[in-house]
C-alpha positions in Angstrom: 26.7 -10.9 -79.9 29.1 -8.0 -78.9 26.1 -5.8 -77.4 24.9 -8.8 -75.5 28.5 -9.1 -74.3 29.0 -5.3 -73.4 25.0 -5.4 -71.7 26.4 -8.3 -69.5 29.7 -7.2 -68.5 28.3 -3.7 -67.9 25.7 -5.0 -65.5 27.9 -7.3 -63.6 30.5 -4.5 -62.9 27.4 -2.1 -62.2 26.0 -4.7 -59.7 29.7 -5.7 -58.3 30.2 -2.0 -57.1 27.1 -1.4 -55.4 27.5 -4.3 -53.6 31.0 -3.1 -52.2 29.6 -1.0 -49.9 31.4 -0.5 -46.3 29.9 -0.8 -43.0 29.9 2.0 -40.8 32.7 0.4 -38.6 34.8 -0.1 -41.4 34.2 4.2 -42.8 35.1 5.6 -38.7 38.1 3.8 -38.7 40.7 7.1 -39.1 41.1 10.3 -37.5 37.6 12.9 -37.9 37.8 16.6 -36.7 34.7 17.5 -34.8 33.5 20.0 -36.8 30.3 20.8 -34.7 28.4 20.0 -31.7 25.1 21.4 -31.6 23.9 21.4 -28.2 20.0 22.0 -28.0 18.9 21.6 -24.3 14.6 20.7 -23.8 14.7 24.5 -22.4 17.4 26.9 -22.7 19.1 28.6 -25.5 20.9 25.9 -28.4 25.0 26.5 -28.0 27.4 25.5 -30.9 30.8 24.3 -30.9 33.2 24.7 -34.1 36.3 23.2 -34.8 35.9 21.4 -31.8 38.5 18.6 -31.7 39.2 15.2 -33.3 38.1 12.1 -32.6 40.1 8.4 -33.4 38.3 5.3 -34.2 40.4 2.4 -34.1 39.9 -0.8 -35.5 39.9 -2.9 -32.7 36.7 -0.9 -31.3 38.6 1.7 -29.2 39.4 5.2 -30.0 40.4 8.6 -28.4 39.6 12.1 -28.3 40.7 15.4 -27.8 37.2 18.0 -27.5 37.3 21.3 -26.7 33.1 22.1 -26.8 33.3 25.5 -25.4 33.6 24.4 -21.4 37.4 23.4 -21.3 39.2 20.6 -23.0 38.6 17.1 -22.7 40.1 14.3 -23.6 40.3 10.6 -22.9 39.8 6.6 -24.5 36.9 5.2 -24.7 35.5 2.0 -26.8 32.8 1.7 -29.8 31.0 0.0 -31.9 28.0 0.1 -35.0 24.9 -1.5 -36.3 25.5 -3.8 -38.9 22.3 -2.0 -40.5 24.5 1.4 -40.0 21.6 2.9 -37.7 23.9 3.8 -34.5 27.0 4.1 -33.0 27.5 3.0 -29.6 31.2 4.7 -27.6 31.3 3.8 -23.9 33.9 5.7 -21.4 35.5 8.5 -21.6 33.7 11.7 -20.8 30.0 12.2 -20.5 29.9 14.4 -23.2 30.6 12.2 -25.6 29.6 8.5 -24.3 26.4 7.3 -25.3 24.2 5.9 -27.9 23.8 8.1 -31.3 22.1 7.8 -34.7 23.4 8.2 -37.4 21.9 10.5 -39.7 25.0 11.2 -42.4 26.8 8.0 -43.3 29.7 9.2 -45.9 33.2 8.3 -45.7 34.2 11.6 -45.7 31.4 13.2 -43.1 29.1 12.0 -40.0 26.6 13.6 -38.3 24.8 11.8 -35.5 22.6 12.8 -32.9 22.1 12.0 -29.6 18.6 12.7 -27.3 18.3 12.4 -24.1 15.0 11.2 -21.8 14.0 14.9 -21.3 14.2 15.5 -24.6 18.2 17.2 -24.9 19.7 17.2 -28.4 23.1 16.7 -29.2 24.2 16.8 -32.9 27.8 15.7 -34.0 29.4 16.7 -37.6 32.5 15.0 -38.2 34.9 15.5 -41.2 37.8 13.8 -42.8 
């Protein structure tokens, strides 16, 4: 009876903690240094960008950020939002550096990386740390 108990209990919690998992929109909201942008233009030579800036994701949907990706500083507001499914990230205003649509390929609470292409087939990769 004990084991049955223990098998039970274990499987609930098991099954109660993967279920917990956050959204997207609920991991950006914080502070994240920009700790690249890979810039990889359809012809031309790929430029990278360390220690780049921060960004702030609020959790009303609006944020700032402070980016210095090698051409000057920039910064501004601007407003955001995810995917339920945790696909994209959508940030409108601000500069165009940063506004657009991305995907998300690293979903962790403690890094991002998302990439955006452009129609002539321009790259731009973001890695963001907490």
């Amino acid at each position: 009876m004990k084991k049955s108990f223990l098998f039970v209990a274990t499987t609930m919690l098991v099954l109660t903690l993967s279920s917990c998992k956050k959204d997207l929109s609920d991991i950006l909201v914080g502070t994240w240094s920009v700790a690249e942008i890979k810039y990889e233009p359809a012809s031309g030579t790929t430029t990278i960008a360390s220690n780049a800036g921060t960004i702030t994701f609020l959790g009303s949907g609006s944020g700032s950020y402070n980016i210095d990706y090698g051409l000057g500083d920039d910064d501004g507001e601007f407003t955001w939002s995810a995917t339920d499914n945790n696909e994209t990230v959508a940030i409108n205003g601000g500069f165009s550096v940063i506004t657009g649509q991305y995907t998300v390929l690293t979903n962790k609470k403690n890094q991002q990386v998302w990439q955006q292409a452009s129609a002539n087939g321009d790259k731009r990769t973001y890695t963001l740390e907490k």
